[in-house]
N, C-alpha and C positions, 0 to 999 in steps of 0.2 A: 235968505235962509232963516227961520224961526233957530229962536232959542233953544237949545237942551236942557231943559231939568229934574234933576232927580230926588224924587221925596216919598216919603212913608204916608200911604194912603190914609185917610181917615174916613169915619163915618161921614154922610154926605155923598161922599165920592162913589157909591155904589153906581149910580146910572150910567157915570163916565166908564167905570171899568165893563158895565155889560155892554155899553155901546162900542170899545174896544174888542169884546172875548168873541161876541152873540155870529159876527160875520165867519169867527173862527171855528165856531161851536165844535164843530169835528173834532178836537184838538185842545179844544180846554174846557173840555168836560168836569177835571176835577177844581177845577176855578171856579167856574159859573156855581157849581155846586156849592161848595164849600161855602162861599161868598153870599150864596143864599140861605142858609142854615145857620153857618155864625155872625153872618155879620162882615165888618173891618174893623172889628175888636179882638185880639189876642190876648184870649183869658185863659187858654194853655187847657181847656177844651179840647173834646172830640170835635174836628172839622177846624178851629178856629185856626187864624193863622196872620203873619205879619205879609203886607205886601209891600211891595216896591214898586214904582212906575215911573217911567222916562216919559213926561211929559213936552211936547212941541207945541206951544203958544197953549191954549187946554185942554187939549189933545191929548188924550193917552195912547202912545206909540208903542208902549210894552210893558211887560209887566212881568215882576218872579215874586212868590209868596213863598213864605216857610212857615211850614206848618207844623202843627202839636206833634204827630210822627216826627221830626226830622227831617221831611222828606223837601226840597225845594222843588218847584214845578212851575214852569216857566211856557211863558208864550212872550217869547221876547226876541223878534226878528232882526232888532238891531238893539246896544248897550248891551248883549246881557251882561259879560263879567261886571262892570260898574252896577249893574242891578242887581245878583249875586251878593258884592263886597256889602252894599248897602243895607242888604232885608237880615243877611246877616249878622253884621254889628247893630243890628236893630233887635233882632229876637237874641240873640246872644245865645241861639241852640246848637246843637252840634250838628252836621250832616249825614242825615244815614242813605240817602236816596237824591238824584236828580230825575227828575221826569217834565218831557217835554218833545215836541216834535222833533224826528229824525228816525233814527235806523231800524226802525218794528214797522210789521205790515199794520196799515190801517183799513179799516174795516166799516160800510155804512149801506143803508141801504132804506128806501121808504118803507115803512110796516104797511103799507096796504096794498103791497104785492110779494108779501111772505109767501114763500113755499113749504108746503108742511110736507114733513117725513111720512113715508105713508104706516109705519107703526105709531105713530101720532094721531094722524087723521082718521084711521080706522078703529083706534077705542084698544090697540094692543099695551098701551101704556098710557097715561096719564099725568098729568104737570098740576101741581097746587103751590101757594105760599105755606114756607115751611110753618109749623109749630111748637108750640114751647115742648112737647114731647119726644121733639128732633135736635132740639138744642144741642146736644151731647157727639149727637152721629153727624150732623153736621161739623161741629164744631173740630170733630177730632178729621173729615176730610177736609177742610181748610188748613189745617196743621200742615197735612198730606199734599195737596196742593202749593202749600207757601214752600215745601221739601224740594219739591219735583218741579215746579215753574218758577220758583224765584230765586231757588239756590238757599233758604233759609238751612239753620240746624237744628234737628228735630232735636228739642228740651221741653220739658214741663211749662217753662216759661213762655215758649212759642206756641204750647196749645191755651194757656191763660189768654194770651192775647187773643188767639183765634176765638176763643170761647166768646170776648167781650166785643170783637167784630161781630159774630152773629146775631148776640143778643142786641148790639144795634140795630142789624140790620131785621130781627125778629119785628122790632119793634116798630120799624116804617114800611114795614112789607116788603124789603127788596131780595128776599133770598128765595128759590125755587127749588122744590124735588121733585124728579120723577118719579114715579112707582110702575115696577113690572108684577100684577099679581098682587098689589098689595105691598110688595115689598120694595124700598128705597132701592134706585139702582145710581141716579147721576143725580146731580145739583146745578145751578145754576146763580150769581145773584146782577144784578146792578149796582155796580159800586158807585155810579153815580146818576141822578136821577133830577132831570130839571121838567117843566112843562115842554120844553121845545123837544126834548129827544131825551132817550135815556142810552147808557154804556154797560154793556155786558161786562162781566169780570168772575173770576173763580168760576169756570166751568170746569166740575171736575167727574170723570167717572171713577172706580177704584178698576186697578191696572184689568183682575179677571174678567171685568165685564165691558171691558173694549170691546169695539167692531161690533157693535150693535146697532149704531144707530140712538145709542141713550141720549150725548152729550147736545149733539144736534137738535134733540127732540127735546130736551128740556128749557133749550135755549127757547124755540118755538114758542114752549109754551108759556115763556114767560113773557116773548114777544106779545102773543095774542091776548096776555090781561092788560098790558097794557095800552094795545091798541083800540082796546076795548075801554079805554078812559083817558081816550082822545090824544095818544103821545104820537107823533108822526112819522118818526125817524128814530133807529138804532143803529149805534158804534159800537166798536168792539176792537181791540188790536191783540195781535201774537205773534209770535215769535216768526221771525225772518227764514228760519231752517223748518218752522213746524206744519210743513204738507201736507200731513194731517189733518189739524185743523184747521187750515187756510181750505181743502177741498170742502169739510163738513162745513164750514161757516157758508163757502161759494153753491153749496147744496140748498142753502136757506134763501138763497138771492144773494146775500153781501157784495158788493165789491169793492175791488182798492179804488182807495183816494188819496195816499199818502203816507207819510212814513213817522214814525213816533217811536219814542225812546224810553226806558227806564232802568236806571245803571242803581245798584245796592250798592255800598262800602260798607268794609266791613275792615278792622272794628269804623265806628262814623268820624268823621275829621271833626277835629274841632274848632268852634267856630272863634276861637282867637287865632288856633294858625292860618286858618282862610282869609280871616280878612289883614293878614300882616301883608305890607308891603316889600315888595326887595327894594 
């Protein structure tokens, strides 16, 4: 039986960890991501973040990162706690979020056998990347979304943040609106975006203009830009009770592959009493 070891990745180590994540892709979406963006430098950046990996002879067997949010995110089928204890007395940050495969429906499907909404395909609505003149009306339904899908509490504070989510995401083109008539009806972005595939995230309509058919249809359309610049495959995960959007996503083709998890604390643990021993 190979060795167990456990160490703080370094620069270098990128091809080892994509040759661990890439078979996974489904599922660590925000890894591959992140990991291409920042690096395996945590400079306490947007995206950067500390990793951990249990290595088996040089093998990377698994892995958990904590990243600038707080948030730990894990693809680690075996060690996690010892990978956990480890990234954390490494970053020395508090925890606000674990996220990783388990108990959320997961979602994927090849983009080139998208099914389009037929108020889509017919020209009754239309899908573009947002722009800096949407900043604002975006920004304040992400607030609205992070309320109603993540359990956030809506403060001034939680729309700053939203605001500087957007304007990231302004700025690498991953966020979408629909418009009915001219006028914004639903949004759409990818929270994370690599060549092999991209991950839907923050699909939101505002509550009055449900059951139309918007949220569906923006997704669509965000599919089709970037199928249109060669991305192959799209994920997406929600909520285990939310029928709803498991039917709308299953309307676009999607299907399950799996199951995935993302649990908030609140207030976040911190990361000296996690890594105490009893």
């Amino acid at each position: 039986m190979s060795s167990r070891v456990i160490r703080i990745l370094q620069p270098g180590d990128e091809a080892a960890l994509e040759a661990f994540l890439l078979p996974r892709v489904e599922s660590s979406m925000f890894l591959i991501g992140n990991m291409r963006t920042s690096g395996l430098i945590d400079d306490g950046q947007a995206y950067s973040g500390t990793y951990a990996a249990a290595l088996e002879g040089d093998r990377i067997a698994a892995v958990v990162a904590h990243y600038w949010n707080h948030n730990l995110v894990f693809q680690a089928p075996i060690h996690l706690p010892s990978l956990c204890r480890a990234v954390v007395e490494a970053s020395q940050r508090p925890i606000s979020g674990l996220i990783g495969p388990n108990d959320q429906v997961n979602l994927a499907k090849r983009l080139d056998d998208l099914i389009l909404p037929g108020i889509l395909s017919s020209g009754t609505v239309s899908g573009r990347r947002i722009e800096p003149r949407d900043l604002e009306l975006i920004a304040e339904w992400t607030a609205a979304y992070s309320v109603e899908a993540l359990g956030e509490k809506d403060s001034p504070q939680l729309v700053q943040r939203c605001r500087a989510s957007v304007e990231r995401s302004l700025a690498k083109g991953r966020t979408w609106v629909l418009e009915h008539h001219g006028r914004p009806v639903a949004c759409s972005s990818f929270n994370t975006a690599i060549e092999e595939a991209v991950q839907v995230g923050g699909v939101w309509t505002p509550p009055k203009l449900r059951g139309r058919g918007y949220g569906r249809s923006v997704v669509a359309a965000s599919l089709l830009d970037a199928q249109s610049e060669g991305v192959h495959k799209a994920i997406l995960f929600t909520g285990e009770s939310n029928i709803p959007a498991q039917r709308a996503y299953a309307a676009l083709g999607f299907r399950h592959i799996g199951d995935y998890r993302i649990t908030l604390l609140e207030p976040p643990l911190e990361a000296s009493l996690f890594v105490t021993r009893s």
